[in-house]
LOTIFI-13119 format. One record per residue: residue number from 1; residue in one letter; x, y, z of N, C-alpha, C in turn. Coordinates in Angstrom, 2 decimals. Example, Ala and Ser with C-alpha at 12.3 -4.5 7.8 and 13.67 -1.06 7.14 Angstrom:
! LOTIFI-13119
resi_resn_nx_ny_nz_cax_cay_caz_cx_cy_cz
1_a_13.19_-5.69_7.80_12.30_-4.50_7.80_13.20_-3.30_7.80
2_s_12.85_-2.25_7.08_13.67_-1.06_7.14_12.90_0.03_7.87
! end
This chain:
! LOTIFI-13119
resi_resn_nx_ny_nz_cax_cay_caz_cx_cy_cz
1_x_41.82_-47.31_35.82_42.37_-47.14_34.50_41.28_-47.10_33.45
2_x_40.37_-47.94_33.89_39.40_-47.77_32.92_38.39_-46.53_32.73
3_x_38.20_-46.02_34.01_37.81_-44.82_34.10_38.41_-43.66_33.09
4_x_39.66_-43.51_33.27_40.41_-42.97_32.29_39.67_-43.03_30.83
5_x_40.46_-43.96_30.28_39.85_-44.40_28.89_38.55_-44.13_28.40
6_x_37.55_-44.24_29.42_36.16_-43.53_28.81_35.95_-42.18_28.69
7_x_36.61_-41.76_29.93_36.49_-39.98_30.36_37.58_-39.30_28.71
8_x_38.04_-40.28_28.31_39.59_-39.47_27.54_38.26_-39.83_26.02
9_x_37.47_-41.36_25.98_36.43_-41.17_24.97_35.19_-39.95_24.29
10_x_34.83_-39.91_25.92_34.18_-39.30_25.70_34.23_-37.91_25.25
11_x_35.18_-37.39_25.87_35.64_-35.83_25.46_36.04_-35.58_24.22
12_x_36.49_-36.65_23.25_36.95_-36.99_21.58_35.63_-37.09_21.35
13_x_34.40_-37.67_21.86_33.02_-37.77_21.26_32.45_-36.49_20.97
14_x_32.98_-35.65_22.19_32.10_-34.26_21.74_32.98_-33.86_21.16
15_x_34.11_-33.36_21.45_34.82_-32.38_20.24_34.62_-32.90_19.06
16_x_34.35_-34.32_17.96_33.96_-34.55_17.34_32.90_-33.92_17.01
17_x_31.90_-33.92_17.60_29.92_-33.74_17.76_30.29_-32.00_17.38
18_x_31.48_-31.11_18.01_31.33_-29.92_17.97_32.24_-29.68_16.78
19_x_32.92_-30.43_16.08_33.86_-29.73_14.39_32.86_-30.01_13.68
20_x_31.72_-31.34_13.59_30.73_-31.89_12.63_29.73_-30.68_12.82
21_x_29.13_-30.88_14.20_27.85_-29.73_13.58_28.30_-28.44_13.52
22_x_29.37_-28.04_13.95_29.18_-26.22_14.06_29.08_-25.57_15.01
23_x_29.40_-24.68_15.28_29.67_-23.64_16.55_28.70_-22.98_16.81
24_x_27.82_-22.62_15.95_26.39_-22.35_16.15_25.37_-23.62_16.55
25_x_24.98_-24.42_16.31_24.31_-25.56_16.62_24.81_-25.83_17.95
26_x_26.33_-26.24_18.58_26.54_-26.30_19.83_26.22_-25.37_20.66
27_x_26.19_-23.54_20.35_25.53_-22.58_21.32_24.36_-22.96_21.73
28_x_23.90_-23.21_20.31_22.22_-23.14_20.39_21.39_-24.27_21.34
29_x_22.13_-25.35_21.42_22.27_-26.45_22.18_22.35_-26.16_23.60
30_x_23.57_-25.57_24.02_24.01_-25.17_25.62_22.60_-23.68_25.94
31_x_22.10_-23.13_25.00_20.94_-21.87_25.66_20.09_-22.87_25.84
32_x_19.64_-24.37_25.18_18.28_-25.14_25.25_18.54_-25.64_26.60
33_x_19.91_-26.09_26.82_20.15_-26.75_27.74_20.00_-25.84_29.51
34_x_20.36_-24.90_29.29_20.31_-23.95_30.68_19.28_-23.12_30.45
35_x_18.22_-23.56_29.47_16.95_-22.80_29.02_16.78_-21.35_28.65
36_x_17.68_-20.99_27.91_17.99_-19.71_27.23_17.45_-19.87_26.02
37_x_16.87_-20.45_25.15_17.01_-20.73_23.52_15.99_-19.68_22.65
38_x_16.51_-19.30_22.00_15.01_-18.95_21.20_14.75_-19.83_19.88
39_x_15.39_-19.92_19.50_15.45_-20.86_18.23_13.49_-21.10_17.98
40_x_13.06_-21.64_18.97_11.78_-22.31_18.74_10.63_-21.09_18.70
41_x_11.31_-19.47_19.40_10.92_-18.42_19.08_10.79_-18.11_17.05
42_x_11.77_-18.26_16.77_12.31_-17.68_15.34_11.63_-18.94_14.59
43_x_12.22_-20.35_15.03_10.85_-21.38_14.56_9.59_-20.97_14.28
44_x_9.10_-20.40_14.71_7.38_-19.60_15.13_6.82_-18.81_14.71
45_x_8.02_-17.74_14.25_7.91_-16.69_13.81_6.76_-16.72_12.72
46_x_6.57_-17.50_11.95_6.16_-17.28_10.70_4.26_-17.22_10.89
47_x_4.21_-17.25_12.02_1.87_-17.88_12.61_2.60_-16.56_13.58
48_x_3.45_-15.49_13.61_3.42_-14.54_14.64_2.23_-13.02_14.71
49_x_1.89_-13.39_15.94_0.84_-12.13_15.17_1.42_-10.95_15.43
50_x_1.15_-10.22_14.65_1.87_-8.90_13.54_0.86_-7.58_13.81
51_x_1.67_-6.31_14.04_0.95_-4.75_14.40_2.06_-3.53_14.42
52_x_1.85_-2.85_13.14_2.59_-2.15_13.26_2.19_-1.03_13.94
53_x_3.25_-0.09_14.53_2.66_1.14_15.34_3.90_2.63_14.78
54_x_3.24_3.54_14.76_4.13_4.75_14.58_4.69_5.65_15.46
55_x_5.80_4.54_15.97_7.09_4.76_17.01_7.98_4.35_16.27
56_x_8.99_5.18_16.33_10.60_4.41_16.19_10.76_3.47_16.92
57_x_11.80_2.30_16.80_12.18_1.09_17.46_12.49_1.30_18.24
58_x_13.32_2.27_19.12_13.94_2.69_19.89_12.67_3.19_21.41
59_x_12.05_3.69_20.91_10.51_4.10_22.02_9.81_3.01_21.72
60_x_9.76_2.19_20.93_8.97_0.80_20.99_9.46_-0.25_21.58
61_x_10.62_-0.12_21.77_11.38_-1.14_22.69_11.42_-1.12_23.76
62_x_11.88_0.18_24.05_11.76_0.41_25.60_10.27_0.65_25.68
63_x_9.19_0.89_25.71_7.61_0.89_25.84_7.15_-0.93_26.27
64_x_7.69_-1.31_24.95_7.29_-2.80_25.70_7.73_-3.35_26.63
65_x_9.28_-3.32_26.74_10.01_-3.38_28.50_9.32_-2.87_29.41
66_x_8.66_-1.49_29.38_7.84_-1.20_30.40_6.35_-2.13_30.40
67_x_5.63_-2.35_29.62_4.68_-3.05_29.47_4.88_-4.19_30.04
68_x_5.89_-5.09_29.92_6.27_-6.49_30.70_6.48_-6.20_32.11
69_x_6.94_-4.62_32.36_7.40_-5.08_33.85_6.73_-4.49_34.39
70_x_5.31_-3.78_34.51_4.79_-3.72_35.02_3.89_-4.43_35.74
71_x_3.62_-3.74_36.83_3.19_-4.50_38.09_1.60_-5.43_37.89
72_x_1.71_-6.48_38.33_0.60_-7.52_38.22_0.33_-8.13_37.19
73_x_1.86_-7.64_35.85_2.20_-8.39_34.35_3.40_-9.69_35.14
74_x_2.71_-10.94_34.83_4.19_-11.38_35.54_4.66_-12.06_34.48
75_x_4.93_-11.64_33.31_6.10_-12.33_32.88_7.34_-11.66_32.80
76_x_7.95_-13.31_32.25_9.59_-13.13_32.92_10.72_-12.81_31.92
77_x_11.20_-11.68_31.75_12.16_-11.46_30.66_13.13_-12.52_30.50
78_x_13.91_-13.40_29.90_15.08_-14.37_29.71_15.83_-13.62_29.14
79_x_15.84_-13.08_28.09_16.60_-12.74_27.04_16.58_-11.29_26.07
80_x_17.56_-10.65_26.63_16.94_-9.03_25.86_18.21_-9.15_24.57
81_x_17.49_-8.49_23.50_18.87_-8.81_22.11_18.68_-7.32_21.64
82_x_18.90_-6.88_22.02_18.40_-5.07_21.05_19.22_-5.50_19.71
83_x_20.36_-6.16_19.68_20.72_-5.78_18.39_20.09_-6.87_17.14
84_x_19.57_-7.84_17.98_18.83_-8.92_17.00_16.92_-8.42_16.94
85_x_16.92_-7.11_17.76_15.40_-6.70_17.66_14.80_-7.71_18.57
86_x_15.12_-8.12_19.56_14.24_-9.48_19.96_13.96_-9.47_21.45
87_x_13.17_-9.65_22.37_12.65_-9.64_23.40_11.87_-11.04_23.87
88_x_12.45_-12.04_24.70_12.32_-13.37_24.92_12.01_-13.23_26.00
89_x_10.62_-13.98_26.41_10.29_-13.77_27.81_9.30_-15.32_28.18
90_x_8.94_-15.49_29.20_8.43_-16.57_29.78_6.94_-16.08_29.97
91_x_6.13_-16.71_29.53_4.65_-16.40_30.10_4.50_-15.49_31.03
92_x_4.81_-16.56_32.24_4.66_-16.11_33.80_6.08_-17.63_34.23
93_x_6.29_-16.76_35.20_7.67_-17.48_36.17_6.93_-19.25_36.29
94_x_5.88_-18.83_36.62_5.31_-20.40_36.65_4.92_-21.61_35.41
95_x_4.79_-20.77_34.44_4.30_-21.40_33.32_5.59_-20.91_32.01
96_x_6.54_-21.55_32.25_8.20_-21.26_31.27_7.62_-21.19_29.93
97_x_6.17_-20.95_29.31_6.42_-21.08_27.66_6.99_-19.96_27.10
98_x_7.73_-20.08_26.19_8.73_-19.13_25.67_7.84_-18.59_24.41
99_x_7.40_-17.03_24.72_7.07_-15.92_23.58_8.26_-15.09_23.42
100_x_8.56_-14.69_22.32_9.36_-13.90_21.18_8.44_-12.56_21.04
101_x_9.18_-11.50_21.26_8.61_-9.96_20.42_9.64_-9.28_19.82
102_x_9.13_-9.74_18.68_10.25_-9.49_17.22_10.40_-7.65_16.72
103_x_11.11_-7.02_16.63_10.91_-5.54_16.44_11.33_-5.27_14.81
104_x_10.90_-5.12_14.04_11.64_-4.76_12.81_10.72_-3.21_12.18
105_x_11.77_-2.55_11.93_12.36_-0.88_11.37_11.51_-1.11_10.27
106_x_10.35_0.16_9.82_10.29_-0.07_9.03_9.97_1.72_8.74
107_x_9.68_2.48_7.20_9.52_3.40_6.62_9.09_4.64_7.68
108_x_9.66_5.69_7.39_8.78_6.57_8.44_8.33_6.48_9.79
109_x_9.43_6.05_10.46_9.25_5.99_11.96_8.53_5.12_12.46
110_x_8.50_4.09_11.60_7.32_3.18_12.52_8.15_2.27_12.59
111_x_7.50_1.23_13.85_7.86_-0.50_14.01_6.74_-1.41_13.99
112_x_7.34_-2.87_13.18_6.60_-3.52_13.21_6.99_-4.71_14.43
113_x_5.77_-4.94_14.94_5.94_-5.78_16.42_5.46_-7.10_15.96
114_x_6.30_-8.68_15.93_5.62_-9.77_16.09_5.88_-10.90_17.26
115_x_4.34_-10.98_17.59_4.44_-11.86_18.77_4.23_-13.09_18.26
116_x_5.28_-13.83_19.05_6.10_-15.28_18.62_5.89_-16.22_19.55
117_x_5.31_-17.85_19.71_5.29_-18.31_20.43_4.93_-20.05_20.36
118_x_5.37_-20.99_20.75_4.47_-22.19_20.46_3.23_-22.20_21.08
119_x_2.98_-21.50_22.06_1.46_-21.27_22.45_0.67_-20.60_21.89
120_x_-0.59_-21.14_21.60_-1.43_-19.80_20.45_-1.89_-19.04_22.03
121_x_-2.00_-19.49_22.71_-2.86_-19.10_24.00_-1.57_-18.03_24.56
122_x_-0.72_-18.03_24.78_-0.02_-17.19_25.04_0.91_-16.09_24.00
123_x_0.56_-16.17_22.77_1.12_-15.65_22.50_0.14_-14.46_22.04
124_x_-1.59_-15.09_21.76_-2.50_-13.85_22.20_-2.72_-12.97_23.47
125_x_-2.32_-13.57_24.29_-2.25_-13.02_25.78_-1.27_-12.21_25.72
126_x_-0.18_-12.01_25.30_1.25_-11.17_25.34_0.77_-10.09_24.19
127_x_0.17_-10.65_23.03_-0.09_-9.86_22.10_-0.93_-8.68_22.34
128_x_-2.16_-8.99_23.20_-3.43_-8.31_23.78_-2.97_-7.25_24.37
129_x_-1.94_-7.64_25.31_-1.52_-7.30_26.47_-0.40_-5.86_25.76
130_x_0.59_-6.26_24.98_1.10_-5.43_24.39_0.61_-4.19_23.30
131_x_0.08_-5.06_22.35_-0.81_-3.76_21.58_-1.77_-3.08_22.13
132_x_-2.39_-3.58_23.33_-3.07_-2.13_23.70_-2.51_-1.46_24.84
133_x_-0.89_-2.02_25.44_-0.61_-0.79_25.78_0.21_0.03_25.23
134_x_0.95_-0.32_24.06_1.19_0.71_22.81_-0.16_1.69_22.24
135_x_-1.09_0.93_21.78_-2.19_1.83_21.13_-2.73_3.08_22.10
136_x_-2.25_2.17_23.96_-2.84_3.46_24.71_-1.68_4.66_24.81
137_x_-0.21_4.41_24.84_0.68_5.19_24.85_0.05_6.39_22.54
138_x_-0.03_5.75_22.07_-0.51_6.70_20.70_-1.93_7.64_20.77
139_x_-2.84_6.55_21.84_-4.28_6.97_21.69_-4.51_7.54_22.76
140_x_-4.18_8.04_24.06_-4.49_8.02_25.37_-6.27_8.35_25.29
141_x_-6.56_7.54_26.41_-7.95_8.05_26.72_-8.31_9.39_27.26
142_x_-8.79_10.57_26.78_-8.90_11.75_27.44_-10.13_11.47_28.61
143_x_-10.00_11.76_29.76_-10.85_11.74_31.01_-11.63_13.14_30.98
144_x_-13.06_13.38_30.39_-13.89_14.31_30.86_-14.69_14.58_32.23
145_x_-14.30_15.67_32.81_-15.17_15.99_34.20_-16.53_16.08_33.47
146_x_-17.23_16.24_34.10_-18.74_16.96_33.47_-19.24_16.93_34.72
147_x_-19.69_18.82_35.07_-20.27_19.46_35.92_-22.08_19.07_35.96
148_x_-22.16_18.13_36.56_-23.55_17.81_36.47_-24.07_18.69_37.84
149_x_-25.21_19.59_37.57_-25.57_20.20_38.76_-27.09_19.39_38.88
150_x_-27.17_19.77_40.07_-28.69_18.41_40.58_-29.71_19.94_41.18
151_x_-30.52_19.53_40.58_-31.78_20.89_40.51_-32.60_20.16_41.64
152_x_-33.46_20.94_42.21_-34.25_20.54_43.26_-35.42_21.12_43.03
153_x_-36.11_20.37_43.26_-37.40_21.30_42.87_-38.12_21.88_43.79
154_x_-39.14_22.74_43.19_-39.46_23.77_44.37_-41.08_23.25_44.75
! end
């Protein structure tokens, strides 16, 4: 019986905990809890380092999806938001720190990209990693042959 009475407490404790704070604060709570959150992404935002490039959002988004999943990149996507511009990913599978790549629209076809993170160490590593393989998709390196002929002497 007493079992009862606590189990019937406790469940009045949270529905309490969830009319007081809000329906947002409880989401945001259950993503921390099953390790979905960004919150501490958007926290961050503001020390994010920042590069704009002249792509639409749309080829900049999908460009960096390819950039993450390519092979011998191991980090780990969590969280794709196209409509919040946002791309949440894990370092590497082994090391869970949570970086943010923020996409925002701006004049004339371009996007601005910010990489978000409580790690300064990782969030230059994602950053590195990303802007130059955007700058190489704008800049490609042209590969010259050059016909070197080898003279022999007589």
């Amino acid at each position: 019986m007493k079992r009862k009475g606590f189990f019937a407490l406790t469940v009045i404790y949270y529905v309490l905990i969830v009319l007081l704070s809000g329906c947002a604060a409880v989401k945001e709570a259950g993503k921390g809890f099953i390790g979905v959150s960004t919150q501490v992404l958007e926290e961050n935002r503001k020390t994010a380092l920042k590069k704009s490039f002249a792509l639409d959002y749309d080829r900049c988004y999908l460009k960096v999806k390819e950039i993450l999943n390519q092979s011998g990149k191991e980090s780990f996507i969590y969280a794709l938001d196209p409509k919040e511009k946002l791309i949440a990913i894990y370092f590497t599978p082994a090391d869970t720190t949570p970086v943010g790549i923020f996409f925002t629209e701006e004049a004339a076809g371009s996007t601005l990209i910010e990489i978000s993170s409580p790690s300064i160490y990782a969030k230059e590593e994602i950053a590195k990693r990303i802007f130059a393989g955007i700058d190489e998709v704008l800049n490609p390196k042209i590969e010259r042959k050059t016909n070197v002929k080898e003279e022999s002497g007589s």
